[in-house]
VEXZA-754064 format. One line per field, with one value per residue (C-alpha): residue number from 1; residue in one letter; x, y, z. Coordinates in Angstrom, 1 decimal. Layout:
BEGIN
seq c(NUM,...) $
type c(A,...) $
xx c(X,...) $
yy c(Y,...) $
zz c(Z,...) $
% end
This chain:
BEGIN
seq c(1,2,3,4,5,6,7,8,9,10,11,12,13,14,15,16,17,18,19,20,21,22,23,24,25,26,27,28,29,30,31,32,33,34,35,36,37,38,39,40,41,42,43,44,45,46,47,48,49,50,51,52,53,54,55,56,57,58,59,60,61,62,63,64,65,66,67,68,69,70,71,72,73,74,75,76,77,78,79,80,81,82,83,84,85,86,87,88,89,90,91,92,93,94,95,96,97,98,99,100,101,102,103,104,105,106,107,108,109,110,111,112,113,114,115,116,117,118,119,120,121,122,123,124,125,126,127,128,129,130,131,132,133,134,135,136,137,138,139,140,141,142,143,144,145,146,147,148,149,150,151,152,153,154,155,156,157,158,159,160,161,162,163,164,165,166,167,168,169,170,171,172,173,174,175,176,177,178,179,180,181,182,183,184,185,186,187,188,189,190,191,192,193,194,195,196,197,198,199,200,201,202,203,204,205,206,207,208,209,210,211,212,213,214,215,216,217,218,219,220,221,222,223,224,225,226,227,228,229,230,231,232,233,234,235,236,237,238,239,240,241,242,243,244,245,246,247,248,249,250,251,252,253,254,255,256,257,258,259,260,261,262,263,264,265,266,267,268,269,270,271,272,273,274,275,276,277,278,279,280,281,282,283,284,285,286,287,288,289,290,291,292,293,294,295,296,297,298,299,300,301,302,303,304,305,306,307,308,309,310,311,312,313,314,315,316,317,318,319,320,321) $
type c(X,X,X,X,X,X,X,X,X,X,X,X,X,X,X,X,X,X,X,X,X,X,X,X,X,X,X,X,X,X,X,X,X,X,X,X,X,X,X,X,X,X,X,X,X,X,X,X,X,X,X,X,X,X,X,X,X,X,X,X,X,X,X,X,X,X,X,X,X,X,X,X,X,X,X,X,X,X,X,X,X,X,X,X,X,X,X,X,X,X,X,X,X,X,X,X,X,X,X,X,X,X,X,X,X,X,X,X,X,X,X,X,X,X,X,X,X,X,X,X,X,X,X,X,X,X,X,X,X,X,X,X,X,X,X,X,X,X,X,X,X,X,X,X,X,X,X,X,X,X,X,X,X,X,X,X,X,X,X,X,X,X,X,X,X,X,X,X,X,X,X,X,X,X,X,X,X,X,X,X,X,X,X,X,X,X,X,X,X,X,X,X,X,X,X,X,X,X,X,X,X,X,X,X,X,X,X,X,X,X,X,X,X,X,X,X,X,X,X,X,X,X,X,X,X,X,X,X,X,X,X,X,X,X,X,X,X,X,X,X,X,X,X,X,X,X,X,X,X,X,X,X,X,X,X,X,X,X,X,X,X,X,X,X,X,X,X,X,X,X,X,X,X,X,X,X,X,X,X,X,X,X,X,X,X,X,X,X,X,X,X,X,X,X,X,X,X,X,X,X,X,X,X,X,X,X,X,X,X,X,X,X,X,X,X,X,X,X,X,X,X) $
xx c(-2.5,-4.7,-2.9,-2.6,0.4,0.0,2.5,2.6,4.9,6.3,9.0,11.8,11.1,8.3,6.9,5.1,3.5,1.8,-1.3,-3.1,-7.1,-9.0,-10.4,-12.4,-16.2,-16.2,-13.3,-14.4,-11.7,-11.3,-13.6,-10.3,-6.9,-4.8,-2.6,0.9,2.8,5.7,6.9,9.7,11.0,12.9,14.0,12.2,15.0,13.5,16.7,16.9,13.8,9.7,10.0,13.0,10.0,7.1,9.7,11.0,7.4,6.4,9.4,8.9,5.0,6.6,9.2,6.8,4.5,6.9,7.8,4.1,4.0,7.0,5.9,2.0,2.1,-0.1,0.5,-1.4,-5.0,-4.7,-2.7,-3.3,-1.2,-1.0,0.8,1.4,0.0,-2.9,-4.5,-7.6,-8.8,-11.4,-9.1,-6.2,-4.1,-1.3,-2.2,0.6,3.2,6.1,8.1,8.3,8.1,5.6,2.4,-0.9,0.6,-1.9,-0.3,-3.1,-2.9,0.6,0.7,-2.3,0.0,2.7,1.3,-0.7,-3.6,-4.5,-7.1,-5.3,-6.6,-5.3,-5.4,-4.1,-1.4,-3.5,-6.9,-5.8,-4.2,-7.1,-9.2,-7.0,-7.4,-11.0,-11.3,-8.9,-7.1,-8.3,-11.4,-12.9,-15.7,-16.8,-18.7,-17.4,-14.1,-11.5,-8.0,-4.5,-1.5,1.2,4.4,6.6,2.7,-0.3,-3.0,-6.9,-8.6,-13.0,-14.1,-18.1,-19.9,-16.4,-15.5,-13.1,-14.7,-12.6,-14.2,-15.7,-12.0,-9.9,-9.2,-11.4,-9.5,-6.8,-6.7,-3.3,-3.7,-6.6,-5.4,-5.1,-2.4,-3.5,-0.1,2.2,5.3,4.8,3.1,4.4,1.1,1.9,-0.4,1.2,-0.3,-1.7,-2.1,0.9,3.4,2.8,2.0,3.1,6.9,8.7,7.2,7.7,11.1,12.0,10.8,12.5,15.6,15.7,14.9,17.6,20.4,20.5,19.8,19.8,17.6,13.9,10.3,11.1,14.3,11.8,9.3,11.9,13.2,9.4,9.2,12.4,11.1,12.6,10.4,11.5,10.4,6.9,6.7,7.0,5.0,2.4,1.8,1.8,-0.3,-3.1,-2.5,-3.8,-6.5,-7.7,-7.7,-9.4,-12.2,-13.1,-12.9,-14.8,-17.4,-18.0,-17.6,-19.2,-17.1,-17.2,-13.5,-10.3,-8.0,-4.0,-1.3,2.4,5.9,4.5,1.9,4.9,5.2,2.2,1.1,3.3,1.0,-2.3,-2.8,-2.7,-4.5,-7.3,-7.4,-7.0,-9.7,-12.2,-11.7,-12.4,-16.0,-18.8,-21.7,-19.8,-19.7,-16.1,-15.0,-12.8,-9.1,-7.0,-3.6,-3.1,-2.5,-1.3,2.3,3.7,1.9,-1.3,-0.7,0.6,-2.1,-4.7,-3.6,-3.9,-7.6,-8.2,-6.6,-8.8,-11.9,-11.6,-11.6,-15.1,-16.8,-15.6,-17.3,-20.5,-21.2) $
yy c(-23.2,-20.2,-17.2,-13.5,-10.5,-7.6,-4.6,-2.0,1.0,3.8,6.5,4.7,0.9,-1.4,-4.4,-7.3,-10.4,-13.4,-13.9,-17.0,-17.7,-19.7,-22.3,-24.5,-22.6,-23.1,-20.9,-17.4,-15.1,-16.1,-13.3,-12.9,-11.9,-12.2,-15.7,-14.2,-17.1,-14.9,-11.6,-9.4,-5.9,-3.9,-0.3,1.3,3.2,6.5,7.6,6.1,8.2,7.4,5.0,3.1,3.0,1.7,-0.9,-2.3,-2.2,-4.8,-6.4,-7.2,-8.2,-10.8,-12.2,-12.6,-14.3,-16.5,-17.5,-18.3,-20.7,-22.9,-22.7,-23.2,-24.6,-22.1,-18.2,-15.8,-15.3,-11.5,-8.8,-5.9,-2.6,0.7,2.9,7.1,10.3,11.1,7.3,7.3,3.7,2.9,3.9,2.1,5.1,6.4,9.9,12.3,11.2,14.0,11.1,8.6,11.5,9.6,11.3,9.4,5.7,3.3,1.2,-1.3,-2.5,-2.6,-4.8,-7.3,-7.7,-8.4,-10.6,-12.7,-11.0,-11.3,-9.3,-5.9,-3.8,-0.5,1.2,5.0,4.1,5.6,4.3,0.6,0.7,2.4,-0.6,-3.3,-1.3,-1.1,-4.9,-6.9,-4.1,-1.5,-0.4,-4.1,-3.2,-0.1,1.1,4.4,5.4,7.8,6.4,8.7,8.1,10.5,10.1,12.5,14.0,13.5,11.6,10.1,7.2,7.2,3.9,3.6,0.5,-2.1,0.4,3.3,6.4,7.2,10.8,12.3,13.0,10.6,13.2,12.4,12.4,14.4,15.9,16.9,19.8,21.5,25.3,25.0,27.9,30.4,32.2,29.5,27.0,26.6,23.1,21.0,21.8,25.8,27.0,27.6,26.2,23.2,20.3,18.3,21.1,21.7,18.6,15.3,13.5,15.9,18.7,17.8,17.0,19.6,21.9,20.0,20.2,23.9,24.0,21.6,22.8,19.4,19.4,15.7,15.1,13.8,13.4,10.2,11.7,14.4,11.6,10.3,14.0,14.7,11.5,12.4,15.7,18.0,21.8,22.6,19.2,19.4,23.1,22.0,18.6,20.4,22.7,19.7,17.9,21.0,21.5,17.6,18.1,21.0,19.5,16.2,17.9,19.4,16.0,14.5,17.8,16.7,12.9,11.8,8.9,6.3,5.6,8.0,5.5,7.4,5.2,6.2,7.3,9.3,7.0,5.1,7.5,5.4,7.3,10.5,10.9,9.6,11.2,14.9,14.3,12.5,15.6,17.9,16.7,16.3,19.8,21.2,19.5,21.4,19.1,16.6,12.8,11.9,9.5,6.5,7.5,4.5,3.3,1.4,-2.0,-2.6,-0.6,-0.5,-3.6,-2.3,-1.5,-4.1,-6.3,-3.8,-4.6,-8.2,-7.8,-5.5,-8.2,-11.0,-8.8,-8.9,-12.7,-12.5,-10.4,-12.8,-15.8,-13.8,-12.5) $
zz c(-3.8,-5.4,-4.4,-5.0,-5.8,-3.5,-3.9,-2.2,-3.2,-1.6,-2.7,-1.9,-1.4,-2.5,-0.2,-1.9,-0.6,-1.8,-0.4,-0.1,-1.1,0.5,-2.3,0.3,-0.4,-4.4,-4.9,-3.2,-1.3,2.4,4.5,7.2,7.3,4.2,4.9,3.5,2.1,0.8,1.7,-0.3,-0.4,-3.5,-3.6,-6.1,-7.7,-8.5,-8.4,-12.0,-13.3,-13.1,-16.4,-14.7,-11.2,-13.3,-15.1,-11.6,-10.3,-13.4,-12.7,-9.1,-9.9,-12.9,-10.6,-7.8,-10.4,-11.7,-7.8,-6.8,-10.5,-9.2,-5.7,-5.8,-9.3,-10.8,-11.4,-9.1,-10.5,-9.5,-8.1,-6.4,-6.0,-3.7,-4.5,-3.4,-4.6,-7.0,-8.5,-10.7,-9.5,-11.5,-15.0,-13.3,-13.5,-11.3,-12.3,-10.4,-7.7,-7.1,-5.2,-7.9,-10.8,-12.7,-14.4,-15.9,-15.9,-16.8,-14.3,-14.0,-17.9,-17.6,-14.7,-16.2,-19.2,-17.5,-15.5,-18.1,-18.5,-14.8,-12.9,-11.2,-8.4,-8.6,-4.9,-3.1,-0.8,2.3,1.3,0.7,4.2,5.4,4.1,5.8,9.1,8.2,7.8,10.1,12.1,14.4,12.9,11.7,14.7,13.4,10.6,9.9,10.8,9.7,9.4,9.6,9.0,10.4,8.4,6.0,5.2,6.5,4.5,5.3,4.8,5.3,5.8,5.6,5.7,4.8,2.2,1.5,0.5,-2.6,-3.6,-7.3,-8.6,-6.1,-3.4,-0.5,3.1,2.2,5.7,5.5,3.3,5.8,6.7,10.2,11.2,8.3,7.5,8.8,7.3,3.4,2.2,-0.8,-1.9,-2.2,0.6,3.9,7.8,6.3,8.7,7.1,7.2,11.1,12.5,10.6,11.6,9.3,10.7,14.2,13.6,11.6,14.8,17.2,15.1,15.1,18.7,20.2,17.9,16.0,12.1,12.4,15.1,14.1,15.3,17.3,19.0,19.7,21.4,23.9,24.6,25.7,27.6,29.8,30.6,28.3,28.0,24.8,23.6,25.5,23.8,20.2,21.1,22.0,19.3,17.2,19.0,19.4,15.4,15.0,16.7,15.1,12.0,13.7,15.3,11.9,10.0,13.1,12.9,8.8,8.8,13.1,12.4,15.3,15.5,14.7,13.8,14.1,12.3,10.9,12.8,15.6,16.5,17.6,20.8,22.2,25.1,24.5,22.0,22.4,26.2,25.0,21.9,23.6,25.5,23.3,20.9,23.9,24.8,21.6,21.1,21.5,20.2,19.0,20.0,20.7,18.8,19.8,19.2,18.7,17.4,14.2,14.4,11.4,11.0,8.0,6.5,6.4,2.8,1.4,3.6,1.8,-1.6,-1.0,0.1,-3.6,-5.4,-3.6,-4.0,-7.7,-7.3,-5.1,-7.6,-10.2,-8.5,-7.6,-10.7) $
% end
């Protein structure tokens, strides 16, 4: 069976897959949802260093490789991977991540030699997802949407017309690091009241934590306090909640997207969160169209699902050209 590698890798783990292609129409990419015929999972052990992350990245890919051969009886024919922080996609570089450590990794050449000289799709972590949203999850009825995560940072993804807007240098969508609360907590990107730093799952819990006298307690524990009642929680729920939609309303204002697409740990609080931010974004529009705002429907296999679809692009665009 013709098959892909997708990989997707975070700072601490990596989750892989490989995907089945459809081989029925002359050998072009099936046009629906990745069939996943293995799935796997590996820590990436940064704890080791960035070289010791890229080797165990190759690794996984070769093993996975050498799995689909005595499986399927063939190798994959491509491979695609997501992975965090700055990524130059069309030089197949992994320019910057501070998680992983690494700096200007030609990742993609790496990965085609290890896997035999294979095609490689090199994809940002939030884009690819972004683009399996895009194509088979929440947003595959709209033509331009914006998806965003909500996780340890706070990230975009601008799907126009079945593609991810990537941006001149790489950066587009990077919502999180909008000033939103000029003077407020300190970013990881060394300005202070950016989105990220007031109202992402870190941020939230990190509030809650200081305001219910538990250093361990976190975004979610913060969710269920909110949903019993509790004012303190509602107080510091809020302000996130009226931080997000500051900084949607001003992507919405620049982008008129049809769909808001809201993914990551606190979209897990369902209604907790989606009622006030509906709200909250409605009452801030003056001209603007509101936008569907929606939960992802993906979770945290959107990106490995996206890397799959990369990987079985490159075969398309191989049997079109």
């Amino acid at each position: 069976m013709r098959h892909v590698i997708a990989l997707d890798v975070g700072g601490t783990g990596m989750k892989a897959a490989l995907v089945g292609v459809d081989t029925a129409t002359g050998g072009q990419a099936a046009a629906g949802a990745p069939v996943l015929l293995h799935e796997a999972r590996r820590p990436t052990g940064r704890e080791r260093g960035p070289d010791a992350v890229v080797e165990t990245v190759l690794g996984f890919a070769a093993d996975l490789r050498a799995l689909g051969a005595a499986r399927y009886g063939a190798p994959a024919a491509a491979a695609g991977v997501a992975v965090p922080g700055i990524v130059d996609e069309r030089a197949g570089r992994a320019v910057y991540a501070a998680n992983l450590g690494w700096r200007d990794v030609p990742l993609r050449a790496l990965l085609s030699e290890r896997l035999g000289g294979v095609p490689v799709a090199l994809g940002h972590d939030v884009r690819t997802g972004g683009l399996a949203e895009g194509r088979i999850g929440a947003g595959r009825d709209a033509d331009r949407f914006l998806f965003v995560p909500l996780g340890t940072g706070i990230a975009g993804a601008i799907g126009i017309g079945g593609r991810i807007e990537a941006g001149a240098h790489g950066g587009a969508g990077e919502i999180g690091h909008l000033v939103v609360r000029p003077g407020g907590p300190e970013c990881g990107c060394g300005r202070r009241g950016c989105l990220e730093a007031v109202a992402s799952a870190a941020a939230v819990g990190r509030d809650w934590a200081a305001a219910c006298g538990d250093p361990l307690a976190g975004a979610a524990d913060a969710a269920m306090a909110v949903a019993s009642g509790d004012e303190r929680a509602r107080a510091v729920w809020q302000r996130a909640v009226d931080a997000l939609a500051d900084g949607l309303v001003t992507a919405l204002t620049l982008l008129d997207p049809q769909m808001l697409i809201i993914g990551g740990g606190l979209a897990e609080a369902g209604d907790t969160l989606f009622t006030p931010l509906r709200e909250a974004v409605r009452r801030r529009l003056t001209f603007q169209r509101l936008p569907s705002i929606v939960p992802a429907a993906l979770g945290d296999a959107a990106g490995c699902l996206g890397a799959g679809l990369l990987a079985r692009d490159l075969l398309s665009t191989e049997v079109t050209a």
